[in-house]
C-alpha positions in Angstrom: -60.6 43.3 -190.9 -61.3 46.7 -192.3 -64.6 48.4 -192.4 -66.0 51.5 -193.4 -69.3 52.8 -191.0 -70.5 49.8 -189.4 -69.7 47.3 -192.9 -67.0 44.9 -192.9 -65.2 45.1 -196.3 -64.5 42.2 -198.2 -62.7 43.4 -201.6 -62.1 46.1 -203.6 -64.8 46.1 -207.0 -63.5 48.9 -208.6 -61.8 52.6 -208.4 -61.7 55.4 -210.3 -61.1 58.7 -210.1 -64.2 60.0 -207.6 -63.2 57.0 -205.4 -63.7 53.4 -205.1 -66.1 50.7 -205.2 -65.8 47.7 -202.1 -67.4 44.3 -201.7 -69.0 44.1 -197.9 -70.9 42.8 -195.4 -74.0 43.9 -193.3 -73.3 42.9 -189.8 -75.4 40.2 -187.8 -77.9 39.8 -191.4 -74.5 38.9 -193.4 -76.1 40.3 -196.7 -73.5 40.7 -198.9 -73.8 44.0 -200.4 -71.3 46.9 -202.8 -70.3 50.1 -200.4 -69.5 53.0 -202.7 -66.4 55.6 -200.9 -65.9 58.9 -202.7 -62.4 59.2 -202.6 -61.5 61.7 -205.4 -58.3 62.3 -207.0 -56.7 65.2 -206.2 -57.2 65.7 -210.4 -60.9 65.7 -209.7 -60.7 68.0 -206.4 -58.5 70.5 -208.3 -61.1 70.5 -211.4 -64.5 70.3 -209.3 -63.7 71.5 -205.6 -64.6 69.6 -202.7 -68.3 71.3 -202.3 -69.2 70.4 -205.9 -67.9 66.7 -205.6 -69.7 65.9 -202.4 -73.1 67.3 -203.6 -72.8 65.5 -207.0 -72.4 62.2 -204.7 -75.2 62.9 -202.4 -77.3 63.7 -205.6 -76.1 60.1 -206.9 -77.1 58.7 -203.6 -80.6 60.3 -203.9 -81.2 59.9 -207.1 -80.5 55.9 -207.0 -82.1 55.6 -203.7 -85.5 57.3 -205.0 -85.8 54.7 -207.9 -87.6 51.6 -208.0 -86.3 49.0 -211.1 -85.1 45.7 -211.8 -82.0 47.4 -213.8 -81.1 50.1 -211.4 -78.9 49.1 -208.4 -81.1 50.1 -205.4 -79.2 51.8 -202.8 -80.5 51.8 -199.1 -77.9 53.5 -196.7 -75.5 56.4 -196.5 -73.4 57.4 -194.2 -69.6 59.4 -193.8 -66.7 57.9 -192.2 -64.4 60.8 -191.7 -64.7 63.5 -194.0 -65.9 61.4 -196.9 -69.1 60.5 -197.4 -70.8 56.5 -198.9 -73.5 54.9 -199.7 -74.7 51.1 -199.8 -76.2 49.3 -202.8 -77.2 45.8 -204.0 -74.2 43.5 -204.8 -74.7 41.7 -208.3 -71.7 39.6 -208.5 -68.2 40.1 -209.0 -66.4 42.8 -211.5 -65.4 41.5 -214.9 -61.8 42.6 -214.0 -61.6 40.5 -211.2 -62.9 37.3 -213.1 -60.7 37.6 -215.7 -57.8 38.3 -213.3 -57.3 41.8 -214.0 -55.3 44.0 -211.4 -55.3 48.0 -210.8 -51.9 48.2 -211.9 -52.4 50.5 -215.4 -49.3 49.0 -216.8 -50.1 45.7 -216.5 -51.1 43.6 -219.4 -54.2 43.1 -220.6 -56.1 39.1 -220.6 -58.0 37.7 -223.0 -61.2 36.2 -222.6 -62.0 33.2 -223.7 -65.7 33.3 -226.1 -67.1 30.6 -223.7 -65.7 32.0 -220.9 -67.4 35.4 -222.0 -70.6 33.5 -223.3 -71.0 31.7 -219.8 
């Protein structure tokens, strides 16, 4: 299994184009929990630089960590696995891509919804 610091990874959430989103696990608790990996493209590297992209992460990190609110994920660790730095944050449930059985392939085709699918 593949981890990233000391968390197991379960799934991929999401990626863009500052990096990628991963379903994990805390070891021995078992939490389930969402590990953000900043990853950029080399699109955002060549645009930003490296220093400006790793201190706008950290600042995420900081920023999310300081707050307090029952609509702000909480995040609670960070760490760097190489030369790229992540943080940890509550896990809310899966992405809506995933239910809806989206993939990361651009030129795939979008799916429909269904309303009560959607409404559920």
């Amino acid at each position: 299994m593949r981890t990233i610091g000391k968390y197991p990874l379960l799934g991929v959430l999401g990626r863009g184009g500052m990096g990628a989103v991963f379903k994990a696990r805390v070891p021995v608790v078992g939490r389930i929990v969402a590990l953000k990996l900043l990853r950029p493209s080399e699109l955002t590297l060549g645009l930003w630089g490296r220093e400006r992209v790793v201190r706008a992460f950290r600042e995420e990190a900081a920023r999310l960590g300081g707050l307090r609110h029952e609509n702000v994920v909480g995040v609670f660790d960070y760490g760097e696995i190489g030369d790229w730095p992540y943080f940890v944050m509550d896990f809310y449930g899966e992405s809506l891509g995933s239910i809806i059985g989206e993939t990361y392939r651009v030129e795939a085709p979008s799916r429909r919804l269904p309303v009560p699918r959607a409404a559920g």
